[in-house]
C-alpha positions in Angstrom: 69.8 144.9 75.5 68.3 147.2 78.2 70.9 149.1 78.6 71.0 150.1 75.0 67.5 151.0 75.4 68.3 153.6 77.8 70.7 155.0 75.3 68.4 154.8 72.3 65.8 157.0 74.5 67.7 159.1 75.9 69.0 160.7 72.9 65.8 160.2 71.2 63.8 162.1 73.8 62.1 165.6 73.2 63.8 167.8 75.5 61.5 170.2 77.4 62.3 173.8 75.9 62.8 175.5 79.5 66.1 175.8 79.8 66.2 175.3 83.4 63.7 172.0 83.3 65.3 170.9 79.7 69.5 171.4 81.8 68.1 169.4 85.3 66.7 166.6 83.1 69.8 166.3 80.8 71.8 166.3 83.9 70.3 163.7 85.4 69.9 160.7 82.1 73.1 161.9 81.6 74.5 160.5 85.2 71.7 158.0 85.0 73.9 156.0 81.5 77.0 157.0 83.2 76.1 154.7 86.6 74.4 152.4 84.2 77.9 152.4 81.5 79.9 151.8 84.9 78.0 149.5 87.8 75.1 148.2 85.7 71.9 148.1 87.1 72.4 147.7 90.3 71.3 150.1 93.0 69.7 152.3 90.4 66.0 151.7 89.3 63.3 150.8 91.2 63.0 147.1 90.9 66.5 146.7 92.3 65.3 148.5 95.3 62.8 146.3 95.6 64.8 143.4 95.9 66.1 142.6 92.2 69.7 142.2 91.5 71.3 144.5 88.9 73.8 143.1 86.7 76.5 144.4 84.1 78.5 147.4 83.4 82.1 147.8 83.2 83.0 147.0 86.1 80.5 143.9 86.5 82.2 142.6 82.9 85.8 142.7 84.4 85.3 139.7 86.3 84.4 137.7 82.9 87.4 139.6 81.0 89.7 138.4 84.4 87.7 134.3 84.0 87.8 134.8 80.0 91.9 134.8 80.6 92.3 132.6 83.3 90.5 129.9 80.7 92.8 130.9 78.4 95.9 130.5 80.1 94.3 126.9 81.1 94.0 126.0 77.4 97.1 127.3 76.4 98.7 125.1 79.5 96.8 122.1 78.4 97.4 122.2 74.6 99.2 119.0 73.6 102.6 118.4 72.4 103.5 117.2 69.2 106.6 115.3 68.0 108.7 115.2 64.3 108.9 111.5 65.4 105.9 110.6 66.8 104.4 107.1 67.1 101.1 105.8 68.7 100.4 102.7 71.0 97.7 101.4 73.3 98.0 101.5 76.6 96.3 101.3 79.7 95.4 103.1 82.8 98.2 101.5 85.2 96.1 103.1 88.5 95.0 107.2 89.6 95.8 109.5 92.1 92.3 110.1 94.7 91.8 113.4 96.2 89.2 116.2 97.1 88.0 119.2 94.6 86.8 122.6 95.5 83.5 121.4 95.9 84.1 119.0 98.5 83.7 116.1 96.0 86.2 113.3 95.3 88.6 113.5 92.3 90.6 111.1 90.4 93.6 111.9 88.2 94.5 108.8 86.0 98.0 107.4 85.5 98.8 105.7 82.5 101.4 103.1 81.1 102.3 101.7 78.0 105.3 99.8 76.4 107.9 100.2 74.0 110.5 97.7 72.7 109.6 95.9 75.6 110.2 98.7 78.5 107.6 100.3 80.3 106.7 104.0 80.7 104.3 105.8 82.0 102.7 109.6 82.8 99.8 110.8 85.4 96.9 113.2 83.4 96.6 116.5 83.3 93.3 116.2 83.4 91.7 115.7 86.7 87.4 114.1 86.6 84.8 113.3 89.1 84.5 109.7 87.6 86.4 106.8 89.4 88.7 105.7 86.1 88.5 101.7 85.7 91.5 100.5 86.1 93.1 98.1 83.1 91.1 100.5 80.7 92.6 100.7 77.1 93.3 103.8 75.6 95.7 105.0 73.3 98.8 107.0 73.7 101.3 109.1 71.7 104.8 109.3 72.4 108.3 110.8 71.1 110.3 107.8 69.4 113.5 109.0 70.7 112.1 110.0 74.0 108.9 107.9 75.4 108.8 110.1 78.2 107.5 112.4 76.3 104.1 110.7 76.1 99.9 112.1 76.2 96.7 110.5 75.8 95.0 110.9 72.4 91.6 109.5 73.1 88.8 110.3 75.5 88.5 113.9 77.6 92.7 114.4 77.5 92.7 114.5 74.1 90.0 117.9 73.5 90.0 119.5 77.3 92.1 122.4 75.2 89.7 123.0 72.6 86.8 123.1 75.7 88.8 125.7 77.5 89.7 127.5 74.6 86.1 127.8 73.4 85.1 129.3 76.9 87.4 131.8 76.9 86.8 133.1 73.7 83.4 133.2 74.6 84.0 134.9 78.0 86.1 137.4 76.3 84.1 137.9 73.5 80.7 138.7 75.7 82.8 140.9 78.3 84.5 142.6 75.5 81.3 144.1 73.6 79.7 144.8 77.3 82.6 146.6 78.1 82.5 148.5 74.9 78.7 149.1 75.4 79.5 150.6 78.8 82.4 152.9 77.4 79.6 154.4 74.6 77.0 154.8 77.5 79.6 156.8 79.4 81.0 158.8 76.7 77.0 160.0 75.3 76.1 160.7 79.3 79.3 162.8 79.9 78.2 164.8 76.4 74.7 164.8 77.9 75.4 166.1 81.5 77.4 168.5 80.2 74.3 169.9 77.7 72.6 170.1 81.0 75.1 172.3 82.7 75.2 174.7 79.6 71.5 174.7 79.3 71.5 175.8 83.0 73.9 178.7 82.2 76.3 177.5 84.3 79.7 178.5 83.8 82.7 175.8 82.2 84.5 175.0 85.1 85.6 171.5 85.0 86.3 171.0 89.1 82.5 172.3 90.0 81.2 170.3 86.8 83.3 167.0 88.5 81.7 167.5 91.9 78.3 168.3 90.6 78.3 165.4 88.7 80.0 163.0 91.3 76.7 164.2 93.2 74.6 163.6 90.8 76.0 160.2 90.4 75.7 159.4 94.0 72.0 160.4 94.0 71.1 158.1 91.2 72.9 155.3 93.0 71.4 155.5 95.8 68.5 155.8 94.6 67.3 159.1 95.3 67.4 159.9 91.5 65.1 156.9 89.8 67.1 155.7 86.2 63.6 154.8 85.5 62.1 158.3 86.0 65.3 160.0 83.9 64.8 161.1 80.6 67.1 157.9 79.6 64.2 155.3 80.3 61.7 157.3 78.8 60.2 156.5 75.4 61.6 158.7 72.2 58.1 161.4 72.3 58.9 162.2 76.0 59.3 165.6 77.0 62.4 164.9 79.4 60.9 166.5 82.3 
């Protein structure tokens, strides 16, 4: 991963030995990781200036931690019941329910029916498609002996939508959550390395001016005016860090 490149080089990187040089370079990777642990790519190297979109970070990898749960709360919604008395029985798709999806495109939720000792019952899907459902269809349902209200489709897309949306969000969680991590190490080694800088520059510890020096510092590389690709970070291992 690039960004994990930046971090490899930066703290492989031959640091000049003036102290003045050696302190403005470590200053500068070390806001360069931080804006790259934080926003990504974005707005920081020279090819996004040019046009290409930057991508990742922490904050980028919230929005698939926030889609990684909203597809688990859909599986967990979906997940089907199951009965101590359960019995199966074929049924039939007794009509649907039309309407109009995000997208501007038609969708159709069925409703089903099926019989039990002769009396009829029946239950609309949770499951909503883009496919007109045929009418008079077979399928087979599963229902509570001593309640066929409670009923659910075992066959076709009703009976594994769950396991579709539970293997997205585990996927979605699992990529945002080792990005996110990734971004938290790239942070914490370009704090240590902006501060090096600071000390190498003899400048005294005083955490407010260190804060607003490197908020500045951050602000340059964002805006470009501090290239992530001319910082010690993107160098190769044998650079001097000038």
């Amino acid at each position: 991963m690039k960004r994990l490149n930046y971090l490899s080089n930066a703290l492989r990187t031959h640091w000049a030995e003036n102290p003045a040089t050696r302190g403005k370079a470590k200053m500068a990777a070390g806001a360069a990781l931080i804006v790259i642990g934080v926003f990504g790519l974005g707005g920081a190297t020279a090819k996004t200036r040019r046009g290409k979109r930057g991508r990742g970070g922490i904050l980028g990898n919230m929005l698939f931690l926030f889609a990684g749960g909203l597809f688990l709360i859909a599986a967990v919604s979906l997940w089907p019941d199951s009965w101590s008395d359960q019995f199966e029985t074929d049924g039939e798709i007794a009509s649907y329910q039309s309407g109009t999806g995000s997208d501007g495109r038609s969708v159709y939720r069925p409703i089903y029916r099926f019989e039990v000792d002769g009396q009829e019952y029946g239950f609309a899907s949770e499951v909503t498609t883009n496919v007109e459902p045929e009418v008079g269809a077979r399928v087979r349902i599963a229902y509570s002996a001593s309640d066929p209200d409670q009923a659910r489709r075992i066959d076709g897309l009703d009976s594994f939508i769950h396991w579709i949306f539970l293997a997205l969000s585990l996927g979605l969680l699992l990529i945002a959550g080792v990005s996110i991590a990734i971004g938290l190490a790239l942070v914490f080694f370009g704090m240590r390395l902006f501060r090096d800088g600071r000390r190498d520059l003899d400048k005294p510890s005083d955490p407010e001016a260190s804060m607003k020096e490197l908020r500045e510092t951050i602000g340059q590389v964002r805006s470009g005016d501090i290239d992530i690709d001319d910082t010690a970070a993107a160098q190769a291992g044998g650079d001097t860090g000038r």
